[in-house]
mmCIF file of the C-alpha atoms, coordinates in Angstrom:
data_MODEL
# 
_entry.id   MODEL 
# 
loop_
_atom_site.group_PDB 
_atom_site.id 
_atom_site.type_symbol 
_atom_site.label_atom_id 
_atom_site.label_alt_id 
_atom_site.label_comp_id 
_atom_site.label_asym_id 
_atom_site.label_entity_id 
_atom_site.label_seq_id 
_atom_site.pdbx_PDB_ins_code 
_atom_site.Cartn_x 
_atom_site.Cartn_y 
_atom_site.Cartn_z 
_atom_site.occupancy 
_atom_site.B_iso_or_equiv 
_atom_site.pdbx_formal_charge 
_atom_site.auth_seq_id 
_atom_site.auth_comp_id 
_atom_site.auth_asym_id 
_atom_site.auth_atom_id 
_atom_site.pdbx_PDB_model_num 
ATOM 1  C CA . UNK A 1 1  ? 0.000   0.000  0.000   1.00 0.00 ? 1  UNK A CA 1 
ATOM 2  C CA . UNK A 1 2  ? 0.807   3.656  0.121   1.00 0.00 ? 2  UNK A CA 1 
ATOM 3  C CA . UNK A 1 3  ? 1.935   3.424  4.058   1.00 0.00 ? 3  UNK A CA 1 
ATOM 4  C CA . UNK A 1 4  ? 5.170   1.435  3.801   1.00 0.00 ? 4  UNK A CA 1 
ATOM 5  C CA . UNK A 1 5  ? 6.436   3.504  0.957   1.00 0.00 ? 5  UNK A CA 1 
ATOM 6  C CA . UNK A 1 6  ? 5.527   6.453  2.711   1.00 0.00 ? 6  UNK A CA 1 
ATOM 7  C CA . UNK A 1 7  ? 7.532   4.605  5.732   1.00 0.00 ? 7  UNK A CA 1 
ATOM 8  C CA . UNK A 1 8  ? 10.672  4.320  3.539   1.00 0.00 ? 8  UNK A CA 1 
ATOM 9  C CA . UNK A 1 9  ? 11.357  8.154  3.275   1.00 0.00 ? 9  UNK A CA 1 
ATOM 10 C CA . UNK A 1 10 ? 11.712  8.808  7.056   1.00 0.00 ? 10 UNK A CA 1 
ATOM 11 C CA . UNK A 1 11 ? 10.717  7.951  10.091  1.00 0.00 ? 11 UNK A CA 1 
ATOM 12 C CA . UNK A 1 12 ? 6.747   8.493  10.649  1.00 0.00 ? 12 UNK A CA 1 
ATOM 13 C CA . UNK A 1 13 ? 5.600   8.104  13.942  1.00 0.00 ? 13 UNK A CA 1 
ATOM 14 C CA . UNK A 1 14 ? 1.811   8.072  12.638  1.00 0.00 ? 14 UNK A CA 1 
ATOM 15 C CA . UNK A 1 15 ? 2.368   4.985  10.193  1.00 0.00 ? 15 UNK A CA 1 
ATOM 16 C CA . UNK A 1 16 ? 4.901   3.113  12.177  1.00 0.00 ? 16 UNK A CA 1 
ATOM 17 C CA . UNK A 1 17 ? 5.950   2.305  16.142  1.00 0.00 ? 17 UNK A CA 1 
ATOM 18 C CA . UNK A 1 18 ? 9.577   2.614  16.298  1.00 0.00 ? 18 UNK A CA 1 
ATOM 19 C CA . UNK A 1 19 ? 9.580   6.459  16.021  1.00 0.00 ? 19 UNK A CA 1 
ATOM 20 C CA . UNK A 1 20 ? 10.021  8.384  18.883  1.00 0.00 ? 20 UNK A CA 1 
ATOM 21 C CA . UNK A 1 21 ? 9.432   11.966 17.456  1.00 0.00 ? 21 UNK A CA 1 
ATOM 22 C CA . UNK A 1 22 ? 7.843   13.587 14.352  1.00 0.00 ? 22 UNK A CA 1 
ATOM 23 C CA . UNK A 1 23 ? 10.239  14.005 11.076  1.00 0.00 ? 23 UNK A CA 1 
ATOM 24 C CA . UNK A 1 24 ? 10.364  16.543 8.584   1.00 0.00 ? 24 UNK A CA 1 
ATOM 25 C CA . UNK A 1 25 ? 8.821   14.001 5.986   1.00 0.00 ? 25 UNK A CA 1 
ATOM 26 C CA . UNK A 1 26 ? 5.873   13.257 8.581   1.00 0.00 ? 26 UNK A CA 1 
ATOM 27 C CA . UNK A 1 27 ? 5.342   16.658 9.142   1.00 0.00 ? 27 UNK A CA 1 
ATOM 28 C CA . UNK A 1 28 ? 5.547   17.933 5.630   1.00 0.00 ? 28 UNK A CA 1 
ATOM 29 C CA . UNK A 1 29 ? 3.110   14.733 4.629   1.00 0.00 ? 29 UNK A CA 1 
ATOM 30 C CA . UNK A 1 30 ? 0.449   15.748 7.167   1.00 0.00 ? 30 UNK A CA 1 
ATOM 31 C CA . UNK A 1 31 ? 1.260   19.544 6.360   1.00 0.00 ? 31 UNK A CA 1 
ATOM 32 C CA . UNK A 1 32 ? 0.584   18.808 2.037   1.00 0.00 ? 32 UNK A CA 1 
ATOM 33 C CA . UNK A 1 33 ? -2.865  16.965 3.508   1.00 0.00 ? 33 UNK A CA 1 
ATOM 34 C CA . UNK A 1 34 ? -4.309  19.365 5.916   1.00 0.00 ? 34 UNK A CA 1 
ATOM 35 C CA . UNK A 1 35 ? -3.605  22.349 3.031   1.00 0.00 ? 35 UNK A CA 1 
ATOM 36 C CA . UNK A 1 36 ? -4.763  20.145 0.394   1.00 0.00 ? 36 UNK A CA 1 
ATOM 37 C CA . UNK A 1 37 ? -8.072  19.850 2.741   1.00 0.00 ? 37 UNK A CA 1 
ATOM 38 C CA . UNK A 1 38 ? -8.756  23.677 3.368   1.00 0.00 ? 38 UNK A CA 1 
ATOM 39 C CA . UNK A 1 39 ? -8.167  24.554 0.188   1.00 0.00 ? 39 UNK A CA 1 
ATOM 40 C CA . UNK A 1 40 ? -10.860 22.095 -1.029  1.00 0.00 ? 40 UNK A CA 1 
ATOM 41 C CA . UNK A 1 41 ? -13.735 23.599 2.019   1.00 0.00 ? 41 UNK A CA 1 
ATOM 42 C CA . UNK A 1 42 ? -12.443 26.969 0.559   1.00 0.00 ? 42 UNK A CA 1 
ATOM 43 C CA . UNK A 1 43 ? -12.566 26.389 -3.116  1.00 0.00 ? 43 UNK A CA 1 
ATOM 44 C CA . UNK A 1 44 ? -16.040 24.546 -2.511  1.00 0.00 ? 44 UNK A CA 1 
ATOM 45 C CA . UNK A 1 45 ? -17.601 27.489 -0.201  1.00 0.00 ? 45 UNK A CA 1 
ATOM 46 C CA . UNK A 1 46 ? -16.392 30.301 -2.810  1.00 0.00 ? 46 UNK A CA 1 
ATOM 47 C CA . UNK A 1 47 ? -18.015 27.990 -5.293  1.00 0.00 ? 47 UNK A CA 1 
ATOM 48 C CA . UNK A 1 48 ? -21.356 27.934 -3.807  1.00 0.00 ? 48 UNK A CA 1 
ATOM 49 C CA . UNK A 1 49 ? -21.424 31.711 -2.722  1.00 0.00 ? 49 UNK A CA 1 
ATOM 50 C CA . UNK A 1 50 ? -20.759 32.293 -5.727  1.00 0.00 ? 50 UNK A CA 1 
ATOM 51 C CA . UNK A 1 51 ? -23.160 30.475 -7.562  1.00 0.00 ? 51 UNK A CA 1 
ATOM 52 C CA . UNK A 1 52 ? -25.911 31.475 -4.912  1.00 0.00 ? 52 UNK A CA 1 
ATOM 53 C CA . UNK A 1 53 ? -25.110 34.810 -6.036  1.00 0.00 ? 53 UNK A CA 1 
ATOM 54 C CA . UNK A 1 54 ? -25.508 34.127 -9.588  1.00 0.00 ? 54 UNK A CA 1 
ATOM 55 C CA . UNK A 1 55 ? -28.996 32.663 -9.102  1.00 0.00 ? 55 UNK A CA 1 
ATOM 56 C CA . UNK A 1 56 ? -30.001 35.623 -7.352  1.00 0.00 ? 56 UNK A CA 1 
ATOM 57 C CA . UNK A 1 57 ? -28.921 38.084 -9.903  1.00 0.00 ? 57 UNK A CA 1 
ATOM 58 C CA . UNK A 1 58 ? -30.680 36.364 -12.489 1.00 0.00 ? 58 UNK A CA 1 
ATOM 59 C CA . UNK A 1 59 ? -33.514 36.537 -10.603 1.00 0.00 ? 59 UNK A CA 1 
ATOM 60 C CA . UNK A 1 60 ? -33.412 39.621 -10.158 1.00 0.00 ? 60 UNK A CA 1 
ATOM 61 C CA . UNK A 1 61 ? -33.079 40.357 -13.944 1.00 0.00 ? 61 UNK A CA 1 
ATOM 62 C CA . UNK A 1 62 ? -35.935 38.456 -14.462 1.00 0.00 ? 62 UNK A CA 1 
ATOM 63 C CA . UNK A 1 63 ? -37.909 40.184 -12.570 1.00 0.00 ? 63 UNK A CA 1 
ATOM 64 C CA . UNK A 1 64 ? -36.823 43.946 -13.585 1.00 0.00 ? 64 UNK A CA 1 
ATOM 65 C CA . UNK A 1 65 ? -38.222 42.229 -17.061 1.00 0.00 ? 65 UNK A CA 1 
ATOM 66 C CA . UNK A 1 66 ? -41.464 41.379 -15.981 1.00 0.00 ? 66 UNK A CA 1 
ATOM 67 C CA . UNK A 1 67 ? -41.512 45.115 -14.654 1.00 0.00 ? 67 UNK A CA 1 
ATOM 68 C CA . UNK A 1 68 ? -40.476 46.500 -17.443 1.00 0.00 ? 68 UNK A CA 1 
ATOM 69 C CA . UNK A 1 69 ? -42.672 44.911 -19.810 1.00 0.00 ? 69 UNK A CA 1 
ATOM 70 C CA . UNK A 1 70 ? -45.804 45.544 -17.705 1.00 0.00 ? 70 UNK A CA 1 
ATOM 71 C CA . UNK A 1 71 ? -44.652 48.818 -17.149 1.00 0.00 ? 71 UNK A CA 1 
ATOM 72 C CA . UNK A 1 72 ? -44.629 49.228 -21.515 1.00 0.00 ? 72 UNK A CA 1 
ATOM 73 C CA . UNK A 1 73 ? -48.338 47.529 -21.075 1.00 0.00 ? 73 UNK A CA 1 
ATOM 74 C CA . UNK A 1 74 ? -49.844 50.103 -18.915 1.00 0.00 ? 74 UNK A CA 1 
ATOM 75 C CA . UNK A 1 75 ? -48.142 53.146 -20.711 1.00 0.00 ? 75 UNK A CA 1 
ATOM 76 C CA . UNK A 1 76 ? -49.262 51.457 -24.560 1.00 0.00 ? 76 UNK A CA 1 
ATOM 77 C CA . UNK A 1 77 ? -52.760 50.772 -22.716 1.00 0.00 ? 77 UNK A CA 1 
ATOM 78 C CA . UNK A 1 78 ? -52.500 54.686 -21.444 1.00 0.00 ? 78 UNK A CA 1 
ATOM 79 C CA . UNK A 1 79 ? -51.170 56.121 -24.569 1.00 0.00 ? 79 UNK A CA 1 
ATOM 80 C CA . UNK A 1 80 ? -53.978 54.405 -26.998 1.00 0.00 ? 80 UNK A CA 1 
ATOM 81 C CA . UNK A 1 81 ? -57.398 55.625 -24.492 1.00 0.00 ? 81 UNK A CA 1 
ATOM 82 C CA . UNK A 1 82 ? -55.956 59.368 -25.029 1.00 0.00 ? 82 UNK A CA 1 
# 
């Protein structure tokens, strides 16, 4: 698996018993994961605020078109009884 050739580049207290203290491959291993982690919960929540965002713009749009055409209604409807 992954673990013993992990093992082989220095001593890694989490994957094996004979370590005494934390190396600078163990710590740069769990280091890569943990940043690899956040930066996935990051890149996901700008993703969905974003996109949130984006559905409420269009909305929005939408609706400022649904105003604006009845707003052309009512003026045509105005304009043709004078």
């Amino acid at each position: 698996m992954l673990f013993p050739a992990l093992a082989l580049w220095g001593c890694m207290p989490e994957l094996t018993k004979n370590c005494v203290d934390m190396t600078n491959a163990s710590s740069t291993y769990l280091s890569l994961g943990l940043g690899a982690i956040i930066g996935a919960v990051i890149s996901w929540w700008i993703y969905n605020t974003q996109k949130k965002t984006s559905v409420k713009q269009d909305e929005t749009l939408r609706r400022i078109n649904e105003l604006e055409e009845s707003h052309d209604k009512v003026l045509t409807e105005k304009k043709q009884e004078t």
